[in-house]
C-alpha positions in Angstrom: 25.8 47.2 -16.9 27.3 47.9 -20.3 24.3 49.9 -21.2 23.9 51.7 -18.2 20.9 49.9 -17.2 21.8 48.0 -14.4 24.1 48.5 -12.1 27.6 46.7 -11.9 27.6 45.2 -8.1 24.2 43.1 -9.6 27.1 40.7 -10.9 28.9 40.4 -7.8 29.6 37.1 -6.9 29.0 36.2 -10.7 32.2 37.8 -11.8 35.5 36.9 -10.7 38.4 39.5 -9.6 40.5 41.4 -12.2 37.4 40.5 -14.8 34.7 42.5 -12.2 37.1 45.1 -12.3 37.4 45.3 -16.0 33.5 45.4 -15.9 33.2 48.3 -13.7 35.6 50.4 -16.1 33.7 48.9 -18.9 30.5 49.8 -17.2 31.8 53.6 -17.2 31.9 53.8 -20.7 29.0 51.9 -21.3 29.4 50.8 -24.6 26.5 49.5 -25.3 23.8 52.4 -24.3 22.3 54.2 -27.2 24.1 57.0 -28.6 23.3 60.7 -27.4 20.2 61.7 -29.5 19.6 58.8 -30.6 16.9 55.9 -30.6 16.5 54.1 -27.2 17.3 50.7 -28.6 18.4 47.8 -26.9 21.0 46.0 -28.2 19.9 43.0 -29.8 21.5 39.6 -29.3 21.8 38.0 -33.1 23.8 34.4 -32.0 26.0 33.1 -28.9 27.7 30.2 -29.4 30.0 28.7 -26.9 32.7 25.4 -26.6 33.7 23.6 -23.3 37.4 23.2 -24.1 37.7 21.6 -20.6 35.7 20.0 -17.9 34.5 23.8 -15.9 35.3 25.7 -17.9 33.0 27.8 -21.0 34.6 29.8 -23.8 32.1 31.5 -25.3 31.1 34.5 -27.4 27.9 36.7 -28.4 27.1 38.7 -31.6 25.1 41.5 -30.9 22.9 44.5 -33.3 24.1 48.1 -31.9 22.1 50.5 -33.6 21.9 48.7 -36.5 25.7 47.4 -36.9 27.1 43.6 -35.8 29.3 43.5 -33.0 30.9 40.5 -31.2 31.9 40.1 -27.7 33.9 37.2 -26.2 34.0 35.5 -22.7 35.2 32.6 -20.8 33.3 31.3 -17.4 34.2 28.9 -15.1 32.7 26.9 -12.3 33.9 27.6 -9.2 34.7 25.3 -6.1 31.5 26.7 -5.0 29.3 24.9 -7.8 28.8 28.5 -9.5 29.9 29.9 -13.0 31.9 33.0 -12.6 32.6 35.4 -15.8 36.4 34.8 -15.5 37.5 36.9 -18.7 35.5 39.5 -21.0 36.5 41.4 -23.9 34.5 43.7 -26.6 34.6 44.3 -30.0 36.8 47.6 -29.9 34.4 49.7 -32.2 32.1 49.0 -29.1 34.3 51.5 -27.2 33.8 55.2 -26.9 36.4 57.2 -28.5 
């Protein structure tokens, strides 16, 4: 998704309303596909660390090698009267966006 790999509807029903719709603008951007002319790295997941500050609910983050530099991004799930985590909330390091 983020690095234009995968499409975005492959998380329906894994990602919850306003934070599905952030993913598909995301996805746009892709923010983490290698840059133009450059190497066909994948990003590289370094660490991901997450709390349970509540019964259902996961607050968690992943730091990431983009080309060779550290970035961070955060998100929250939540299990769903379903049984099912949902990405509630996502956000990205902002020198992970395209200017």
């Amino acid at each position: 998704m983020l690095g234009a790999q995968a499409p975005v509807h492959s998380l329906l029903g894994h990602v919850h309303g306003d934070c599905y719709e952030r993913l598909v603008e995301l996805a746009r951007l892709a923010p983490l596909a290698p840059a133009p002319g450059g190497e066909e790295r994948q990003p590289l997941l370094l660490d991901a660390r997450g709390s349970q500050p509540v019964d259902g609910v996961i607050e968690a983050f992943a730091r990431l090698d983009v080309e060779g530099r550290q970035r961070a991004m955060a998100f929250r799930l939540e299990l769903g009267r379903s049984r099912k985590w949902q990405c509630t909330a996502l956000e990205l390091d902002p020198a992970l966006m395209p200017d």
